[in-house]
Phi, psi and omega in degrees: 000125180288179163248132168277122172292151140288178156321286182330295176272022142230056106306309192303290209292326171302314173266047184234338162291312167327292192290276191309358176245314158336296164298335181288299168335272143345355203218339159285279191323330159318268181304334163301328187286301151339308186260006191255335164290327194291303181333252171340327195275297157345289192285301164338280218289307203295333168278332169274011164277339191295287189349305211277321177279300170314294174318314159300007164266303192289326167289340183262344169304300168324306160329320215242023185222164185297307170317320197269253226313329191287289167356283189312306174312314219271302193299301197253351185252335188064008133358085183250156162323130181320294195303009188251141174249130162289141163242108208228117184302123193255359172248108190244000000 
C-alpha cells in the first residue's frame, strides 16, 4: 500500500523553501551592503593617499629648484646673498 502525499505537506515544504531563500536572501544583501561600505571606505582613504602622493611631488619637484636652495640657505642656514648687507637689531 502506497501513502498518498497530501496538500499539506507540500504547502509546508513550498513555505518552508520560502522561508529559507528568503532568509539567505537577507543574509546576502546584508554582507553585500557590508562590502560596498568597506568598498567606498576604501576608495575615500586611496583618494586622500593620490592627494597626499601629489602633493609630495609637488614638494619634491620644488625641493629641486633654486627658489627652495636659496629659501633653505637663507631660513635655515642663515645664509645672505654676496650683494646683500645683514642688518642686525642689537635691542632684544
Amino acid at each position: 500500500m502506497r501513502r498518498r502525499t497530501t496538500p499539506k505537506f507540500w504547502l509546508f515544504m513550498i513555505l518552508t523553501t520560502v522561508v529559507v531563500f528568503s532568509v539567505s536572501l537577507g543574509v546576502l544583501q546584508a554582507r553585500y551592503g557590508q562590502g560596498a561600505r568597506e568598498l567606498e571606505r576604501i576608495r575615500d582613504h586611496r583618494d586622500d593617499l593620490d592627494l597626499e602622493v601629489r602633493d609630495l611631488r609637488d614638494e619634491l619637484e620644488y625641493a629641486q629648484t633654486d627658489d627652495f636652495i636659496i629659501r633653505a640657505a637663507r631660513d635655515q642656514l642663515g645664509l645672505i646673498m654676496p650683494s646683500e648687507v645683514r642688518y642686525v637689531n642689537g635691542a632684544r
